[in-house]
Structure formats: C-alpha cells, structure tokens
C-alpha positions as CSV (number, residue, x, y, z in Angstrom):
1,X,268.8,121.3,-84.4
2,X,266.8,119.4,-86.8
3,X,266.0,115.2,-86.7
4,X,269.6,115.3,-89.2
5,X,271.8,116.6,-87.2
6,X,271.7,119.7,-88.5
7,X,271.0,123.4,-88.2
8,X,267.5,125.2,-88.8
9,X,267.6,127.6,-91.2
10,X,265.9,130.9,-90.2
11,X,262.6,130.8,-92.7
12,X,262.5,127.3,-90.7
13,X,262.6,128.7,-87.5
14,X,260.1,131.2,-88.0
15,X,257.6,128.7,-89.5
16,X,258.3,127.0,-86.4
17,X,257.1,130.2,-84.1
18,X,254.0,131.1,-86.2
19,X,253.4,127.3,-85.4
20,X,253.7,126.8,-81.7
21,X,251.9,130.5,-81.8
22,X,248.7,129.1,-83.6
23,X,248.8,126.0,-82.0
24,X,249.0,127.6,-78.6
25,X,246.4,130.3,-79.8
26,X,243.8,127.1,-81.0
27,X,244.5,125.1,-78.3
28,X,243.4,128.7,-75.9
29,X,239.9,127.8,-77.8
30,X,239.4,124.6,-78.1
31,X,239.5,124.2,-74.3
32,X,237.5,127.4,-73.5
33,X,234.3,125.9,-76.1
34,X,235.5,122.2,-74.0
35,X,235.0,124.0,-70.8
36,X,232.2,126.1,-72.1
37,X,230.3,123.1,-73.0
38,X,230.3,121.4,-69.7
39,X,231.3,123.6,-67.3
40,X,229.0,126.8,-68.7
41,X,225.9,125.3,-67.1
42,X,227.6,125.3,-64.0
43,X,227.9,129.1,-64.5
44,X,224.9,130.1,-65.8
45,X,222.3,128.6,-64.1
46,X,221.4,128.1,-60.1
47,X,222.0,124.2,-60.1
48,X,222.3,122.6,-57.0
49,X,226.5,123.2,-55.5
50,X,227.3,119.1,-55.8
51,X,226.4,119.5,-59.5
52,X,227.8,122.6,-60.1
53,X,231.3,121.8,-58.3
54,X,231.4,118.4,-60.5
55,X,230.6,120.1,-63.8
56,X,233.4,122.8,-63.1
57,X,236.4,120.0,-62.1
58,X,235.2,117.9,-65.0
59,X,234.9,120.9,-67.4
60,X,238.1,122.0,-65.7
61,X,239.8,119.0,-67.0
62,X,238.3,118.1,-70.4
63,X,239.7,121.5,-70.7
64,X,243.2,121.0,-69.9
65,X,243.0,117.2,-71.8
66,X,241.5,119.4,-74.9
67,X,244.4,122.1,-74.8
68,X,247.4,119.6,-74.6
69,X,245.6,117.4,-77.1
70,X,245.6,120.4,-79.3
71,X,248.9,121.6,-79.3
72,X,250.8,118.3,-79.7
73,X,248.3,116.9,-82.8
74,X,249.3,120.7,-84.0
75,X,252.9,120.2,-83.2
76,X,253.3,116.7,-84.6
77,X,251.7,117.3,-87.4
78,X,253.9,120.2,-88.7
79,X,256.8,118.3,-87.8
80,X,255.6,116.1,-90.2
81,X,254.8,117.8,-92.6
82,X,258.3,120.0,-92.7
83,X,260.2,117.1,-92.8
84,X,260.6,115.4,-96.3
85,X,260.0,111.2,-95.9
86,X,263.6,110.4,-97.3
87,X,266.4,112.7,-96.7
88,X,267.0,115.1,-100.4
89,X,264.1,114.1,-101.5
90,X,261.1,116.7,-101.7
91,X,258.4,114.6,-102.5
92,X,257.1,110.7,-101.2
93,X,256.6,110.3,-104.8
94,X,260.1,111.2,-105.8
C-alpha cells in the first residue's frame, strides 16, 4: 500500500525491489571499506591484542552504524523521490 491509500502498481513494486536490492548491495560496501578502514590494521599487522581487540569492536560497529545509515538514506530517498509533492501532480513546479 502506498502513503494514499492505495495499491502499488507492479512497475512500482519492482522499482521498489531493485531499490532495497542496491541499497542492501551498497550498504554490503560501504561498511566492509568502514570496517576496512579501521578495523584492517587490526588484521594486517602484529599490533599489540588491547589495540587490536579495540580496533575490531570499533570497526565492528562503525560498520554496522555505516550499513544501516546506508540503506535508510537509500530507502528514504527513493521514497521521495517516487512520490509526487502534491497528489496528481507530476511535477513541484506544476
């Protein structure tokens, strides 16, 4: 169901899918290069095991932040976008 009240319309449902897929699919990489970033050292080098357990748990999370942060902006911005601003109308400037 749409914000009207109404039904979805199939070419609306799919743009829907392909948009949770690439927001899911983006999100995937934006947290591995967020993780990457801080956590990587942790992974690649011999640091001592304090630092190395608090650059995973902290890359761990900017990770998860990164990935939720991703798919709602993607999600909410769609919506937006597939939406007119006034009901019937097409265009903001109409």
């Amino acid at each position: 169901m749409d914000g009207y009240g109404g039904r979805r319309n199939k070419s609306e449902q799919d743009a829907w899918t392909v948009e949770i897929g690439y927001a899911l699919l983006s999100a995937v990489l934006v947290a591995g290069v967020a993780f990457g970033a801080v956590g990587g050292p942790a992974l690649l080098f011999d640091l001592p095991r304090m630092l190395s357990t608090v650059l995973l748990r902290v890359g761990g999370t900017l990770a998860a932040l990164a990935f939720v942060a991703r798919v709602v902006g993607v999600l909410v911005s769609f919506g937006q976008r597939a939406q007119p601003s006034q009901p019937g109308r097409t265009s903001p400037d109409s």
